[in-house]
C-alpha positions in Angstrom: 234.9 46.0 306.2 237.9 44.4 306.5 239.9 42.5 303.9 238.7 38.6 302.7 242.4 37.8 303.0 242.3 38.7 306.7 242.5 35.8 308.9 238.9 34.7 310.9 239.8 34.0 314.9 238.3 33.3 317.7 240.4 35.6 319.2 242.3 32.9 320.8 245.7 34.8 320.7 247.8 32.2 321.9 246.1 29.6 319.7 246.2 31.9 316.2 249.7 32.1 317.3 250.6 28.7 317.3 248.6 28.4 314.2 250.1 30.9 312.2 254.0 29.6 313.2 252.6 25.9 312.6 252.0 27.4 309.2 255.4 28.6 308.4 254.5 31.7 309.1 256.7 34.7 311.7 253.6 35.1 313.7 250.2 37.2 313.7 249.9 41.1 313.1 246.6 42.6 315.0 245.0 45.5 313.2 243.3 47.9 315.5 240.5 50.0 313.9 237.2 52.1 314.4 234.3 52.1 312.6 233.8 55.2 310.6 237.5 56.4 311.3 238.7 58.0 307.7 242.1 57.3 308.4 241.1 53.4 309.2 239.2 53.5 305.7 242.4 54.9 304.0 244.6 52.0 305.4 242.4 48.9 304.6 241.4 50.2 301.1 244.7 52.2 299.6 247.6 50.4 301.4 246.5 47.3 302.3 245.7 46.8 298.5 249.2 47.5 297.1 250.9 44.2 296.1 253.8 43.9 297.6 252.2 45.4 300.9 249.5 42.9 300.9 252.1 40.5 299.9 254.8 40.8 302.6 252.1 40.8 305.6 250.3 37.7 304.6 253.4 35.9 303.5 254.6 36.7 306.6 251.7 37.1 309.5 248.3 36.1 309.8 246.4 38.7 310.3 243.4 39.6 312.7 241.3 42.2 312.7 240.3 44.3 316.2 238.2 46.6 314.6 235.8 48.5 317.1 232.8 46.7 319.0 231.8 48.6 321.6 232.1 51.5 323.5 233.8 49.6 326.1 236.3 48.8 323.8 236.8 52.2 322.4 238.0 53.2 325.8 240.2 50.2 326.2 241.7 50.6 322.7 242.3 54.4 322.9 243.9 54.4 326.5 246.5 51.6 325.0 246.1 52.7 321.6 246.8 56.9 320.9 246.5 56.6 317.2 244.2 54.5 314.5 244.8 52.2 312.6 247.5 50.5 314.6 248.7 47.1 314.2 250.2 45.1 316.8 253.0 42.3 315.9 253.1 39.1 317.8 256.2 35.9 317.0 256.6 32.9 318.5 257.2 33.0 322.5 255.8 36.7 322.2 252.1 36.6 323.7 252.0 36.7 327.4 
């Protein structure tokens, strides 16, 4: 499970990206994880609970889970992806 500070999308990219900047904010950060992935667990619930971490990235980003859905997606993720978690910065004029 993911954080409750996360931000909920649509996953609408280009519209959470206007959003976020419409918000004052440098962009959205993308966090790339798998279900049942240790490493994943360790990230979302001893890093991402430290103050000034949790701090900086929502001062800063809105930010959008990508954890896994599918199979499908495991294979898109991990051919793009060599590592998990990964997170994936987007600013203004960044998403193609």
């Amino acid at each position: 499970m993911v954080p409750t500070w996360f931000t909920l999308s649509f996953l609408d990219l280009r519209e959470d990206l206007e959003v976020a900047v419409e918000r004052g904010k440098m962009g959205i950060a993308l966090y790339f994880g798998l279900e049942h992935c240790p490493y994943c667990e360790r990230m979302l619930h001893e890093n991402l609970v430290e103050p000034d971490i949790r701090q900086y990235l929502s001062d800063h980003f809105d930010v959008i889970a990508l954890h896994r859905v599918s199979t499908t997606m495991d294979y898109v993720l991990t051919r793009a992806y060599k590592a998990f978690p990964t997170y994936r910065r987007y600013r203004a004029g960044n998403v193609e």
